[in-house]
C-alpha positions as CSV (number, residue, x, y, z in Angstrom):
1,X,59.7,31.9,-70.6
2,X,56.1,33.5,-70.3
3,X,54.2,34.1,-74.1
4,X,53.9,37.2,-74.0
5,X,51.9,37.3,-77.3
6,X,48.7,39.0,-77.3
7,X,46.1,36.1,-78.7
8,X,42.7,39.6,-78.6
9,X,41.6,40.6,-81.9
10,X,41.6,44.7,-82.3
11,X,37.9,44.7,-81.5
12,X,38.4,42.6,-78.3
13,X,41.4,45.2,-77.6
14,X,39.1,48.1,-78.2
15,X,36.2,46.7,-76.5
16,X,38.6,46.0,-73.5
17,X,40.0,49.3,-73.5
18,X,36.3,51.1,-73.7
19,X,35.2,49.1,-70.9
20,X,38.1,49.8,-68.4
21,X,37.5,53.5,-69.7
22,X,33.8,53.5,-68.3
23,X,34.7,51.3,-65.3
24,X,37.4,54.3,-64.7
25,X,34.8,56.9,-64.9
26,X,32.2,55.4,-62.5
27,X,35.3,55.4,-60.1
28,X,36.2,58.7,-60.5
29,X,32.5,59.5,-60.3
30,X,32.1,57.5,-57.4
31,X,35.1,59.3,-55.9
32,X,33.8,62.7,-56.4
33,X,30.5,62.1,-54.5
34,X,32.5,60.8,-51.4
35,X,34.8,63.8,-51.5
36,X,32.1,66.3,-52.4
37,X,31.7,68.9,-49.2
38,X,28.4,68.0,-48.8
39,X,28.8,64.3,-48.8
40,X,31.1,64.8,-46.2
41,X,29.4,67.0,-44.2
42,X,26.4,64.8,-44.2
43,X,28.4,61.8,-43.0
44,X,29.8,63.9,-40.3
45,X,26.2,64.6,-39.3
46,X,24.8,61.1,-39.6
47,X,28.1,60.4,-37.5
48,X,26.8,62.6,-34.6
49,X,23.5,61.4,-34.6
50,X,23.8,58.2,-34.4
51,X,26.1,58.9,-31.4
52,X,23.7,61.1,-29.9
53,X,21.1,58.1,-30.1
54,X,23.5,56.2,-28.8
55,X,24.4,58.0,-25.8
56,X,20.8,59.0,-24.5
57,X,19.7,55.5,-24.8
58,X,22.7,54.7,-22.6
59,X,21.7,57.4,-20.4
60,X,17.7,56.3,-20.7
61,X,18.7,53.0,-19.5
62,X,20.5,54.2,-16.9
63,X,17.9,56.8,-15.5
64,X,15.5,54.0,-15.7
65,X,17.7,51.6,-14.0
66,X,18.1,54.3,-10.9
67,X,14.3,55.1,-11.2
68,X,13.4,51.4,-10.9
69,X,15.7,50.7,-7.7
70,X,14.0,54.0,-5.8
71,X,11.1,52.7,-6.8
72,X,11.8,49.4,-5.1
73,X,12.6,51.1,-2.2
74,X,9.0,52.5,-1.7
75,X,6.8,50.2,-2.9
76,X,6.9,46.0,-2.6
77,X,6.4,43.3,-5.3
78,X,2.6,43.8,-4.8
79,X,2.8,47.2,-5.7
80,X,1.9,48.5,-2.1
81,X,4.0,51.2,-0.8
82,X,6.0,50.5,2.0
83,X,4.7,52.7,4.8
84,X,7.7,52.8,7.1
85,X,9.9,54.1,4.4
86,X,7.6,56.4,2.9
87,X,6.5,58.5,5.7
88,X,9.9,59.3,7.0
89,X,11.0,60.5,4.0
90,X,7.4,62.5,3.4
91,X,8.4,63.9,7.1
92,X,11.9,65.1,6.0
93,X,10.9,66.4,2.7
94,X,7.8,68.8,4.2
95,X,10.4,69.8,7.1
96,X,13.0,70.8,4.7
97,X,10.1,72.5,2.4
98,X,9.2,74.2,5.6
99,X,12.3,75.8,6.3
100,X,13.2,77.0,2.7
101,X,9.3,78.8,3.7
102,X,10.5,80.4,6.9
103,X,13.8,81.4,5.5
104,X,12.1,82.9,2.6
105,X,9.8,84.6,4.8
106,X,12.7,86.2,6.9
107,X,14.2,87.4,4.4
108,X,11.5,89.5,3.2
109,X,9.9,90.8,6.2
């Protein structure tokens, strides 16, 4: 059988009893702050942020990722644009710009 025979003096009790007793408040202390509307609120915000961040540097990578393949279309390693793919797209691009012109034109006249 266990001794079940307390061997703490009444001051050790006491002292043992007072400490638990502040260790208890801190907790419920601590407790309040994390259930306090604000607190909440404010982790809910830091929560949206942060996936915020995270999503338009996903998207920022990805723009940048499109970006940089056009790009490669255009212009070689050296920097030099690539003549036979840029004028035929400079040709479209004024043709179609020329069209939305004329149909404007019509249909104000």
């Amino acid at each position: 059988m266990a001794d079940t025979s307390d061997t703490r003096t009444p001051a050790q009790i006491e002292a043992d009893i007072k400490r638990r007793r502040e260790l208890l408040a801190d907790t419920l202390d601590e407790i309040g702050v994390r259930v306090h509307p604000k607190t909440i609120v404010g982790d809910a915000k830091a929560r949206v942020v942060s996936n915020v961040d995270h999503t338009l540097g996903r998207a920022y990578v990805g723009v940048n990722r499109v970006v940089t393949d056009v790009k490669a279309q255009f212009v070689d390693e050296d920097g030099a644009p690539r003549l036979e793919r840029v004028v035929p797209v400079a040709l479209v691009v004024v043709g179609v710009v020329g069209l939305l012109a004329l149909g404007t034109r019509r249909r104000r006249g």
